[in-house]
C-alpha positions in Angstrom: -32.6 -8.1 -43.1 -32.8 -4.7 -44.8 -34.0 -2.3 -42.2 -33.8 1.0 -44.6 -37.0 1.9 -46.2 -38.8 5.2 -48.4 -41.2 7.1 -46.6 -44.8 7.1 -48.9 -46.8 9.1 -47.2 -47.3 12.8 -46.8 -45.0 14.6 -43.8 -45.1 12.3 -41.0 -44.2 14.0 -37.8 -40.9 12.6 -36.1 -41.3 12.4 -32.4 -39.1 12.4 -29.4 -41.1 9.8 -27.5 -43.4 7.1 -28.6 -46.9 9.4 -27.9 -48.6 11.4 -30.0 -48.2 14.2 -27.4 -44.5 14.3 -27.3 -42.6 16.7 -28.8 -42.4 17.0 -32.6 -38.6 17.2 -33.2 -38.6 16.9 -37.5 -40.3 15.5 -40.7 -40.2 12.7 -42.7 -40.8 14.2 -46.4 -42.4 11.8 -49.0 -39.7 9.8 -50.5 -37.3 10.4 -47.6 -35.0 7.3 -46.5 -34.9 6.1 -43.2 -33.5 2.7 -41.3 -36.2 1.5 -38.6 -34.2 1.4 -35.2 -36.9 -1.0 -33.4 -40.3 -1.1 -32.6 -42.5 -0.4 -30.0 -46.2 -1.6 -30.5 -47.2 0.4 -33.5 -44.4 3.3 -33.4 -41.0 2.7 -34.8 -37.9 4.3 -33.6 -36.4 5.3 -36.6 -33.0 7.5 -37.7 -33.2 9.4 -41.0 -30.8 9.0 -43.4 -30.2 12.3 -45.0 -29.0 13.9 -41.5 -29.2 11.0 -39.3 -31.9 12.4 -36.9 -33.4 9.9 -34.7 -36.9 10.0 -33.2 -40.3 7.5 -33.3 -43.0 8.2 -36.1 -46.2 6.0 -36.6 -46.5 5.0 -40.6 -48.5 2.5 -42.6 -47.4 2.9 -46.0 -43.5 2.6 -46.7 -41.2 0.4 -48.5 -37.7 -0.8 -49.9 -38.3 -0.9 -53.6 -38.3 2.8 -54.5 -36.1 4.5 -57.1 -36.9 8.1 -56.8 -36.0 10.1 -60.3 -37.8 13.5 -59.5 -38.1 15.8 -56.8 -40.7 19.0 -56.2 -39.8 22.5 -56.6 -42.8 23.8 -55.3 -44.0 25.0 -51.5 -47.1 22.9 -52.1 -47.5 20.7 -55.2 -50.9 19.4 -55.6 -51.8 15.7 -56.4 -54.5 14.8 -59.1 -55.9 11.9 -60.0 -57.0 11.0 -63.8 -60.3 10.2 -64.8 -61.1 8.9 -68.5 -58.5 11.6 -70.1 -59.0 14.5 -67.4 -56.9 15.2 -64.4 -59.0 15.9 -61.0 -57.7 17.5 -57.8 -57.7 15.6 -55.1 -57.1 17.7 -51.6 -53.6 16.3 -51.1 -50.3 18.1 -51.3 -46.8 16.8 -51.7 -44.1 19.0 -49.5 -41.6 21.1 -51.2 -38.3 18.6 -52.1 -41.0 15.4 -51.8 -39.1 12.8 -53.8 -41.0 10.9 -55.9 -40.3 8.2 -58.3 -41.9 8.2 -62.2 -43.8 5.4 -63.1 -45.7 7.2 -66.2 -46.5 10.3 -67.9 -49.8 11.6 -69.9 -49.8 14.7 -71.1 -48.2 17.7 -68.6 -48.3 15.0 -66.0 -46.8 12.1 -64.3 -47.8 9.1 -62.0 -46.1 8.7 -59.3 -48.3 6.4 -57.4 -51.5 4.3 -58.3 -53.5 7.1 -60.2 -51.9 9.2 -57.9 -50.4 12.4 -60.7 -48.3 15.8 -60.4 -48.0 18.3 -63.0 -44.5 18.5 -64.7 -44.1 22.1 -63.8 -43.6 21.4 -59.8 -40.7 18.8 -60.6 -37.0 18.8 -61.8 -35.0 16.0 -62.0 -33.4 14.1 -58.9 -30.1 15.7 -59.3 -30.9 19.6 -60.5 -29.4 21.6 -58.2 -29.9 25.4 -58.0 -27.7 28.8 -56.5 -30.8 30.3 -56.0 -31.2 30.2 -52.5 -33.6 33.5 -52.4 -35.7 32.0 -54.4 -36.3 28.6 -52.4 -36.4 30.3 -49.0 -39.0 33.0 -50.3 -41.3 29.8 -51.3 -42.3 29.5 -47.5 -42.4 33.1 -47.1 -45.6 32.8 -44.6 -45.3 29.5 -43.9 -46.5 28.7 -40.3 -43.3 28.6 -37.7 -43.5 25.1 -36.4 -40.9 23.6 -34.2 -39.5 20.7 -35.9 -41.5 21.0 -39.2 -39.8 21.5 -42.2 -42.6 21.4 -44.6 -45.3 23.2 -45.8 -47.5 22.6 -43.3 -45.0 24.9 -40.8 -41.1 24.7 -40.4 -38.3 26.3 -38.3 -35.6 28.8 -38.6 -32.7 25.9 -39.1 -34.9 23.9 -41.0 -35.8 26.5 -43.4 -31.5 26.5 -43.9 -31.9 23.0 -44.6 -33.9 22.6 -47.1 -32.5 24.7 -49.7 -29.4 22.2 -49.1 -31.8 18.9 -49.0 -33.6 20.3 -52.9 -29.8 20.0 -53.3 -28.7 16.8 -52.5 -26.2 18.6 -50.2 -25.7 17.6 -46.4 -26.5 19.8 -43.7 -27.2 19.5 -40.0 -30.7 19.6 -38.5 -30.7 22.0 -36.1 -28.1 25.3 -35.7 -26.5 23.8 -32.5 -24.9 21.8 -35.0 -25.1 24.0 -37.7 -22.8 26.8 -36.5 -19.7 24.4 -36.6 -20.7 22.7 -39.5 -20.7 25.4 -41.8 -17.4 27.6 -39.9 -15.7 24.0 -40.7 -16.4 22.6 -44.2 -14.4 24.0 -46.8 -16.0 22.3 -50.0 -19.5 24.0 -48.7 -17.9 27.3 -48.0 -16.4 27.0 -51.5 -19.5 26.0 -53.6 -22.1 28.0 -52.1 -20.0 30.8 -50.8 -22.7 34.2 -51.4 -25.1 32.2 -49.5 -22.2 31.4 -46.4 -21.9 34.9 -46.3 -25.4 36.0 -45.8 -26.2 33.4 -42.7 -26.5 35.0 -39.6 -26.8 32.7 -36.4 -27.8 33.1 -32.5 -27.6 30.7 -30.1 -30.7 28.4 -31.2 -31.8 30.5 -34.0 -30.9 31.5 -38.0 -31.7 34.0 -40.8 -30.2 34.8 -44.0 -30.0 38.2 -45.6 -31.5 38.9 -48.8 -30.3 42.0 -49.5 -27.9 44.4 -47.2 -31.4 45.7 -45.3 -33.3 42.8 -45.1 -33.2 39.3 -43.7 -35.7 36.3 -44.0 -36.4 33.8 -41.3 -38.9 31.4 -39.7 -39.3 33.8 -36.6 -41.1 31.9 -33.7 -42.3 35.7 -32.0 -43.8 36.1 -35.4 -45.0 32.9 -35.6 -44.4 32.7 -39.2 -41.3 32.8 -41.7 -40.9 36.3 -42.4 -38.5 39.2 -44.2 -37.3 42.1 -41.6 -35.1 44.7 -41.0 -32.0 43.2 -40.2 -30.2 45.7 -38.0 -33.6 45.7 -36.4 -33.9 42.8 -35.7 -30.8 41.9 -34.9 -31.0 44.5 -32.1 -35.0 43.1 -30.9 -33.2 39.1 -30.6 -30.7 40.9 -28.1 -33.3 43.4 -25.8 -35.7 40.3 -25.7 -32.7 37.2 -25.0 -29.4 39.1 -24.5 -28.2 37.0 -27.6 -25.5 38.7 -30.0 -25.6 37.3 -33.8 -23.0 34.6 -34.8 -21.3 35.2 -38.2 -19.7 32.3 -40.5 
């Protein structure tokens, strides 16, 4: 029995427990490959596939057959539907990295679903990758801090780290507990994405990266939004509030 499967639906919340009032711990993009662990009346236990985070999520449409070729550059792309020759909005968004899978294109679209459409301009191809990581963390500059999001909808600070390796097809670890070693330890990612290494600053349970020598971006929970600050600043606010000193890679 196949138990891995494609996520079809918009940003399902992963959730420690089997309740919709647990704790959200991550996201499950659109696209996003999971195996299904068990199930527990109509919540499956599931563990992700890109960075093998476990957790229970409640979702109708998925399925095994999916060949994804494309993937979204954009914070929020949105989804149209056609209509004789003309494209319509609908009020639905795919996430920023969404993978989808063309079935057709008509004019500066394609389908990606049953008269489901995306412009061309919010795609690339499944295996574009990109050095610029100021660029792709400044797409959620203002983007709500939520714990364990990691879409448009709200993210947090290690998940904002993530995704500019996820658009890349790149492994990295969910959240910085894991991160810290991960990234003092692996020599080909050190190697191949070296300016970034250098501008990640951790804390215990928290991450930003430097855009400049001044300046640092993160999804800063006090702020309750991702942000760009002062670093020396802040650096020196994380340890009056929590006593915490910055971890360098």
């Amino acid at each position: 029995m196949n138990n891995f499967f494609f996520c079809l639906e918009i940003n399902k919340n992963i959730h420690l427990h089997p309740n919709d009032n647990s704790e959200t711990v991550s996201d499950l993009l659109y696209g996003e490959k999971f195996k299904i662990l068990n199930k527990k009346k109509n919540w499956y236990k599931i563990k992700t596939v890109y960075d093998r985070y476990n957790g229970y999520i409640k979702i109708k449409k998925y399925t095994s057959n999916f060949y994804s070729t494309h993937k979204t550059n954009k914070l929020k792309s949105k989804i149209y539907k056609k209509v004789g020759r003309k494209f319509l909005p609908t009020k639905l968004y795919l996430s920023f990295s969404s993978k989808i899978q063309k079935l057709s294109s008509y004019a500066n679209f394609i389908k990606f679903e049953k008269n489901k459409w995306i412009k061309k301009s919010d795609i690339n191809q499944l295996n574009y990758k990109t050095k610029d990581f100021k660029k792709i963390f400044k797409l959620f500059l203002n983007t709500k801090y939520k714990w364990g999001g990691k879409s448009y909808k709200g993210l947090d600070c290690s998940a904002l780290l993530q995704m500019f390796f996820y658009f890349n097809n790149e492994f990295c670890p969910r959240d910085t507990v894991k991160q810290i070693p991960f990234f003092k330890t692996n020599l080909k990612v050190k190697k191949n994405y070296r300016d970034l290494i250098k501008k990640i600053i951790f804390w215990k349970g928290h991450v930003a990266i430097k855009t400049n020598k001044k300046e640092l971006i993160h999804a800063y929970g006090p702020k309750r939004k991702v942000i760009i600050m002062k670093k020396d600043k802040t650096i020196n606010k994380i340890n009056n509030d929590t006593g915490l000193k910055p971890i360098y890679i």
